[in-house]
The first five atom37 places (N, CA, C, CB, O) and aatype in JSON, in Angstrom:
{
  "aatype": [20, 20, 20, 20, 20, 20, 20, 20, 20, 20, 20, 20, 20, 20, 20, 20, 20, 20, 20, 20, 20, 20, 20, 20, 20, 20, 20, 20, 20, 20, 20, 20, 20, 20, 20, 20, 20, 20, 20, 20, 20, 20, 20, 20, 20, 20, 20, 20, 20, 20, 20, 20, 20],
  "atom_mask": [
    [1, 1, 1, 1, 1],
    [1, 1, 1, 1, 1],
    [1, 1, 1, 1, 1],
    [1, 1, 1, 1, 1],
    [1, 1, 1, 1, 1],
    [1, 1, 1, 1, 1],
    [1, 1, 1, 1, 1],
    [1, 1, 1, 1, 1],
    [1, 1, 1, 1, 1],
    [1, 1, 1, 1, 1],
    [1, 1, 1, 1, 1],
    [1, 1, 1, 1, 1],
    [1, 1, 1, 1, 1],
    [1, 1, 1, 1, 1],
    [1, 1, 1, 1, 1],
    [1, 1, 1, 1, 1],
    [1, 1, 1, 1, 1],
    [1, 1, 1, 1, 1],
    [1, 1, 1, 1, 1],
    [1, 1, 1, 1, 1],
    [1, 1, 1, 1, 1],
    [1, 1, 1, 1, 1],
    [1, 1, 1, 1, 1],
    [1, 1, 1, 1, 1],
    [1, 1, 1, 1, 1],
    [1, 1, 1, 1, 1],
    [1, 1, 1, 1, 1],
    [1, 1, 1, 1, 1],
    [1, 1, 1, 1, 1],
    [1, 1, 1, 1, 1],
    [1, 1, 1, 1, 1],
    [1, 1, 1, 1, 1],
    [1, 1, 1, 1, 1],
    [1, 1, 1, 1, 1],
    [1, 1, 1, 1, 1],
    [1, 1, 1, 1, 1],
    [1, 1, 1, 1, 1],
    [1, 1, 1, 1, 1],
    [1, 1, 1, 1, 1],
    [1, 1, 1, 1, 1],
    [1, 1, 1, 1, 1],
    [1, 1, 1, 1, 1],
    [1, 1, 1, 1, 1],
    [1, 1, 1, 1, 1],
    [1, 1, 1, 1, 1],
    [1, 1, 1, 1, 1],
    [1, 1, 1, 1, 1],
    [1, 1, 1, 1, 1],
    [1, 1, 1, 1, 1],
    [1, 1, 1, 1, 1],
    [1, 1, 1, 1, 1],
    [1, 1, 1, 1, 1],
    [1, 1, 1, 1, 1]
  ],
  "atom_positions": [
    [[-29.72, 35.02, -49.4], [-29.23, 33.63, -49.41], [-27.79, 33.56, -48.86], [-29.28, 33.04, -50.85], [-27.55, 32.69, -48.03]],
    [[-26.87, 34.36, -49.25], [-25.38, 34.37, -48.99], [-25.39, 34.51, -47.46], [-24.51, 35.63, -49.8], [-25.0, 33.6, -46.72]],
    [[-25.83, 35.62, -47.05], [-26.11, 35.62, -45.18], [-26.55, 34.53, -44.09], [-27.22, 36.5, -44.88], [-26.25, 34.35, -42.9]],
    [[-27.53, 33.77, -45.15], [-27.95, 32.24, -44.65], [-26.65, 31.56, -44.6], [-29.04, 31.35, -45.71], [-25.9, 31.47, -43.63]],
    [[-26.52, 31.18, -45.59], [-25.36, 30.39, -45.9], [-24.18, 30.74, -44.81], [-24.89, 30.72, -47.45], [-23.63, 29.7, -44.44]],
    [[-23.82, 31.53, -44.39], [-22.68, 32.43, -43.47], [-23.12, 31.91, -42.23], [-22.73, 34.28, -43.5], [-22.44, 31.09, -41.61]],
    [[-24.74, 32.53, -41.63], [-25.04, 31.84, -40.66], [-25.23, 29.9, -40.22], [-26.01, 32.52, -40.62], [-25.34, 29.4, -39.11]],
    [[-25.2, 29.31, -41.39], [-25.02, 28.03, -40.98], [-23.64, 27.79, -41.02], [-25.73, 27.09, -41.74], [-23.36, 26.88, -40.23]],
    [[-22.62, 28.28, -41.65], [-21.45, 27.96, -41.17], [-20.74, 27.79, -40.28], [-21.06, 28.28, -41.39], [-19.98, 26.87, -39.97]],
    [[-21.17, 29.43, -39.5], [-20.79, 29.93, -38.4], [-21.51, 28.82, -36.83], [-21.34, 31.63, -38.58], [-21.05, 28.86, -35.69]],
    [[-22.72, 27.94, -37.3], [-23.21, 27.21, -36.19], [-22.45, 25.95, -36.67], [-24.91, 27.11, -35.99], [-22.21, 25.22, -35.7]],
    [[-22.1, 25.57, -37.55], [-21.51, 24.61, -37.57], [-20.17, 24.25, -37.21], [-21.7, 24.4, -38.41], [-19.82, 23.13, -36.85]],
    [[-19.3, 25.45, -37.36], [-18.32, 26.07, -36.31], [-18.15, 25.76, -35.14], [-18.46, 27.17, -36.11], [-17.19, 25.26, -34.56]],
    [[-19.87, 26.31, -34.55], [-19.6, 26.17, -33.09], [-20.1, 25.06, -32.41], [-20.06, 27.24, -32.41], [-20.27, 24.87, -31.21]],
    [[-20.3, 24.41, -33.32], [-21.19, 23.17, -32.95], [-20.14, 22.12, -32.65], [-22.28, 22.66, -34.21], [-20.29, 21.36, -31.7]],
    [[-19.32, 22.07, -33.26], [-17.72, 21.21, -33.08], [-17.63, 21.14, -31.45], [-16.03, 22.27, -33.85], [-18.01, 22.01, -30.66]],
    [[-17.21, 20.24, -31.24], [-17.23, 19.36, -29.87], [-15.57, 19.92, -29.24], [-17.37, 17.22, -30.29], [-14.7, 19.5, -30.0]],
    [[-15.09, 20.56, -28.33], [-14.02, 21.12, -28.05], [-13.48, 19.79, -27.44], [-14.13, 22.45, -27.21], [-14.02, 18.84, -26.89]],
    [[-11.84, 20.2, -27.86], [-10.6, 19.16, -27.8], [-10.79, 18.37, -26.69], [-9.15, 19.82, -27.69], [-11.07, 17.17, -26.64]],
    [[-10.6, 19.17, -25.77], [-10.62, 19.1, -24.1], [-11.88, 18.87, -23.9], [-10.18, 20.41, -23.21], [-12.75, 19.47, -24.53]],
    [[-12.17, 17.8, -22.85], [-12.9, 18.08, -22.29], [-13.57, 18.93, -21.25], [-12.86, 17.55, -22.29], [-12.77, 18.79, -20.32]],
    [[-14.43, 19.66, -20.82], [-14.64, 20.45, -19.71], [-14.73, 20.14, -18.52], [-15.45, 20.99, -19.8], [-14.44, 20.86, -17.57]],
    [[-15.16, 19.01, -18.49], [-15.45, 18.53, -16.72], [-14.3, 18.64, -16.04], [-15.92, 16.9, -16.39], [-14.02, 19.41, -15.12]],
    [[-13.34, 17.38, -16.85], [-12.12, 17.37, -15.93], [-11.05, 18.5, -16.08], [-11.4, 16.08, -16.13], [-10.15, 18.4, -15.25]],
    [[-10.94, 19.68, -17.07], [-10.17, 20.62, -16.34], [-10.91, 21.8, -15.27], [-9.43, 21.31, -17.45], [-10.21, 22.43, -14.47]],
    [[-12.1, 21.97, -15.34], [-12.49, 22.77, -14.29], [-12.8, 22.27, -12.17], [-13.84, 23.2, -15.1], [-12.98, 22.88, -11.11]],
    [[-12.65, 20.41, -12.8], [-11.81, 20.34, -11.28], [-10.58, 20.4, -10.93], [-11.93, 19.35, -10.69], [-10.25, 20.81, -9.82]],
    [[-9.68, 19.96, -11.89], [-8.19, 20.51, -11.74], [-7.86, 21.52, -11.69], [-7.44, 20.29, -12.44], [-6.92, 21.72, -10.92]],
    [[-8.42, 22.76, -12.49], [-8.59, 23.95, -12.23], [-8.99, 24.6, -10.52], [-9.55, 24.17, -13.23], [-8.22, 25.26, -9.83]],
    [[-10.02, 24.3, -10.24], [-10.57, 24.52, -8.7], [-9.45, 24.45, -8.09], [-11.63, 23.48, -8.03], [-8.87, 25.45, -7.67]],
    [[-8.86, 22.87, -7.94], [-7.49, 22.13, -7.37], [-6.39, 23.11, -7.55], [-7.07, 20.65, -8.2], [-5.67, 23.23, -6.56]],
    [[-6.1, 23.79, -8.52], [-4.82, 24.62, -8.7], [-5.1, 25.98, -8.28], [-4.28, 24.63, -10.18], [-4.26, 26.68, -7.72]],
    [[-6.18, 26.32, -8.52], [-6.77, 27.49, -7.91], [-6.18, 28.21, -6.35], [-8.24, 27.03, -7.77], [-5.47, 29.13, -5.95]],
    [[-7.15, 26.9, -5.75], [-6.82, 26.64, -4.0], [-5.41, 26.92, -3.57], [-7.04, 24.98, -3.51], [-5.04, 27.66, -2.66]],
    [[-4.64, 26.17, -4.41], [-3.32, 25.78, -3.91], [-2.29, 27.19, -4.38], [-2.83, 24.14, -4.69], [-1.29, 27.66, -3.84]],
    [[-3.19, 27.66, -5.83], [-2.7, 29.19, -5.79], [-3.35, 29.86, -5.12], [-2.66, 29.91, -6.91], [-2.49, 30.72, -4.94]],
    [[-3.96, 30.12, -4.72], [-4.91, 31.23, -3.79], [-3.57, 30.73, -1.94], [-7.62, 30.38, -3.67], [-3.19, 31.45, -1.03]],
    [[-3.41, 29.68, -2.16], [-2.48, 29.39, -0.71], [-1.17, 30.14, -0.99], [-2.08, 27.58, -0.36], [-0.68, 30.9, -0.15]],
    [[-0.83, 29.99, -1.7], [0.52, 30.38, -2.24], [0.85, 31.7, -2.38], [0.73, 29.88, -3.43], [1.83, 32.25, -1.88]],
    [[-0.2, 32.33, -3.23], [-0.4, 33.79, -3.15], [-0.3, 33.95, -1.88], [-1.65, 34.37, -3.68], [0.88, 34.14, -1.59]],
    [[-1.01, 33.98, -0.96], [-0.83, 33.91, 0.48], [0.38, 34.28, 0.81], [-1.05, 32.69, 1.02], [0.66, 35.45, 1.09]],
    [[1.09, 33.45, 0.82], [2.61, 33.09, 1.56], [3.53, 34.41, 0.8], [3.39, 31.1, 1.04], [4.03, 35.3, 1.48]],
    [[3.68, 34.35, -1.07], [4.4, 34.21, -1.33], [4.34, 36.23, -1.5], [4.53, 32.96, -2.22], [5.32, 36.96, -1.66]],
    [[3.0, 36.63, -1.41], [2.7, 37.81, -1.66], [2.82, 38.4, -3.39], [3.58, 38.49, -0.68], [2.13, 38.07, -4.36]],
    [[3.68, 39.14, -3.34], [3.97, 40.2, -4.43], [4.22, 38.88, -5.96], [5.77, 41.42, -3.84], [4.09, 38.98, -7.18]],
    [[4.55, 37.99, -5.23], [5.24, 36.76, -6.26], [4.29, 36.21, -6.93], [6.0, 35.53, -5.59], [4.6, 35.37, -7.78]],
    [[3.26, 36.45, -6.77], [1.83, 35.77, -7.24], [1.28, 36.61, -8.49], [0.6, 35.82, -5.91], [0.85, 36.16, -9.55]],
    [[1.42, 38.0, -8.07], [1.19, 38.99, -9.35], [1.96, 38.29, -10.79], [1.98, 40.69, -8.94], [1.41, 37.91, -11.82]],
    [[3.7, 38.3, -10.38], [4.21, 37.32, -11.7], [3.78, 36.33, -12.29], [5.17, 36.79, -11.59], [4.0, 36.11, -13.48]],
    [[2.72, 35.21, -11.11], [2.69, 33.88, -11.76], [1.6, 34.05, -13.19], [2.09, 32.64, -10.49], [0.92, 35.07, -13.34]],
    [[1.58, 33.14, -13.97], [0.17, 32.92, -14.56], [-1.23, 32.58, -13.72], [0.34, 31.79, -15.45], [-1.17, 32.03, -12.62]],
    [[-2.65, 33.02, -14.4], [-3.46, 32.79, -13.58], [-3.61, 31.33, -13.69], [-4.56, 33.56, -13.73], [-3.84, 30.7, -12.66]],
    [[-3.48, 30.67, -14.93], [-3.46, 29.44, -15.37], [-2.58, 28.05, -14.1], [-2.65, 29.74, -16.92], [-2.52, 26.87, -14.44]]
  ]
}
């Protein structure tokens, strides 16, 4: 019974609806991506420092 109990917790956990939404940061994401992937480019070695974020 106690293991049950653990396992419905744990889905109810994950069942929670996250803060953020997903759609719109994984096109802004793409968008920053690009513009880092350009940058890296240019900037070389300087890109290793940045965040991937």
């Amino acid at each position: 019974m106690e293991r049950s109990n653990q396992h419905q917790s744990d889905r109810k956990q994950a069942k929670r609806p996250p803060r953020r939404p997903y759609r719109r940061p994984q096109i802004s994401n793409s968008a920053l991506f690009e513009s880092l992937a350009l940058a890296c480019a240019d900037t070389g070695p300087l890109c290793v420092g940045a965040p991937p974020s």
